[in-house]
C-alpha positions as CSV (number, residue, x, y, z in Angstrom):
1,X,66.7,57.2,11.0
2,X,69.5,55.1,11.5
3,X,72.4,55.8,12.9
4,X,75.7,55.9,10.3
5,X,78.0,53.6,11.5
6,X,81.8,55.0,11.7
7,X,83.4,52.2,13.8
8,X,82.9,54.0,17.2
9,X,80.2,53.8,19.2
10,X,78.0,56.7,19.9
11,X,78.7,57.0,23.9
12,X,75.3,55.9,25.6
13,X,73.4,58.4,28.0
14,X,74.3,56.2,31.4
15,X,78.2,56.4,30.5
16,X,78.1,59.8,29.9
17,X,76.0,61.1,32.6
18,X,78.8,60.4,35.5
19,X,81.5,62.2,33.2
20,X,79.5,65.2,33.0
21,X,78.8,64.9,36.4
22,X,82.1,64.9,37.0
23,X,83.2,67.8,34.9
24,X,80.9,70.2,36.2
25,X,81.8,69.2,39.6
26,X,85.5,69.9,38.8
27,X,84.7,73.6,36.9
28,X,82.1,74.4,40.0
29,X,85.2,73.6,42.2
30,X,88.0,76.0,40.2
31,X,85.2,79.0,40.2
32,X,84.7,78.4,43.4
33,X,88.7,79.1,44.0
34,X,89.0,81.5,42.2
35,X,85.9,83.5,44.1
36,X,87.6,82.1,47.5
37,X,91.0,84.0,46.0
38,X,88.8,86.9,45.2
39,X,87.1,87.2,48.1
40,X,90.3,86.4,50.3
41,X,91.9,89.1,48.8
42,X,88.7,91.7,48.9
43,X,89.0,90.5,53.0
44,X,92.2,91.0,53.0
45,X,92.2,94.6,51.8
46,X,88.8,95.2,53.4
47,X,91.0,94.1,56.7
48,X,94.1,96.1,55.5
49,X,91.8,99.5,55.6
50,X,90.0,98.6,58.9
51,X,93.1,98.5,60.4
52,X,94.4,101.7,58.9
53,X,91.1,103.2,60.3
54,X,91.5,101.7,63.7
55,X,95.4,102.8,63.8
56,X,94.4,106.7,63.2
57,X,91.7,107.1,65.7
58,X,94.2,105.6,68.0
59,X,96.6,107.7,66.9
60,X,93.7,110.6,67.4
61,X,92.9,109.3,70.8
62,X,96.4,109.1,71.9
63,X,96.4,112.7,71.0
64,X,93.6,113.6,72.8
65,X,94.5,111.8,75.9
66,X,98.1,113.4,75.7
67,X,96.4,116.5,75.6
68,X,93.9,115.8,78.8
69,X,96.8,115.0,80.8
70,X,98.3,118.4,80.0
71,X,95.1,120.5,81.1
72,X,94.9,117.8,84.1
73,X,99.0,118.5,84.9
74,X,98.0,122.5,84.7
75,X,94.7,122.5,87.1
76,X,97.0,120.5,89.1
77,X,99.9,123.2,89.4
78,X,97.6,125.9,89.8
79,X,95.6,124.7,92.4
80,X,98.7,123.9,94.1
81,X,99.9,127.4,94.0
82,X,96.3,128.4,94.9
83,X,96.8,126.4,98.0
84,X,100.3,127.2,99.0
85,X,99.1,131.1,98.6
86,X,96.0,130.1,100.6
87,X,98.6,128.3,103.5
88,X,100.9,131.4,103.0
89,X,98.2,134.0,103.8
90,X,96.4,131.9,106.7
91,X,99.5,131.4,108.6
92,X,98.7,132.6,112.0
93,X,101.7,135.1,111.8
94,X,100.7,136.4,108.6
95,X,97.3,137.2,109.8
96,X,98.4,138.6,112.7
97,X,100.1,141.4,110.6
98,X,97.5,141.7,108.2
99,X,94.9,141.8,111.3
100,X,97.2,144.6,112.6
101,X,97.5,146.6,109.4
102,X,94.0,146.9,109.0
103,X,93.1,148.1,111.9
104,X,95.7,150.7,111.7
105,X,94.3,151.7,107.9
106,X,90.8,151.8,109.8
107,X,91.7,153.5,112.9
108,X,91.0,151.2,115.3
């Protein structure tokens, strides 16, 4: 068969080659941004949640920690009153009269 001739030439296989070449080069590059933008924005909001995750357990641990150093601030105050009671009670003029009311109770 024989080609019809229309007064163009039929492009040959070595000329066209490069300009396909070039063409799927350049529609591999645009899906390739628009799956960067994609995924950018799927790391983005990925990001955006991990943070969001990250800021409540702070927020949890800040409560927790507030709430240690309120149990910590009570066993403080109490075993300060335990001690000033203890101080009160083993003050040698204190025991003296407890000494003495004992022995009176007893009989001694």
């Amino acid at each position: 068969m024989s080609p019809q001739r229309t007064g163009e030439r039929a492009p040959s296989t070595r000329s066209a080659r490069p300009k396909l070449a070039a063409i799927t080069a350049g529609v591999t590059r645009l899906w390739q941004r628009r799956g960067a933008a994609r995924s950018r924005a799927q790391l983005d909001a990925a990001h955006e949640q991990r943070l969001e995750t990250i800021a409540a357990r702070v927020e949890h641990l800040e409560a927790e920690l507030e709430g240690l150093q309120d149990a910590v601030y009570r066993q403080a105050v109490q075993e300060r009153e335990n001690i000033g009671e203890l101080r009160r009670r083993t003050d040698p003029e204190q025991l003296a009269r407890e000494l003495g009311r004992d022995a009176r109770r007893r009989g001694l």
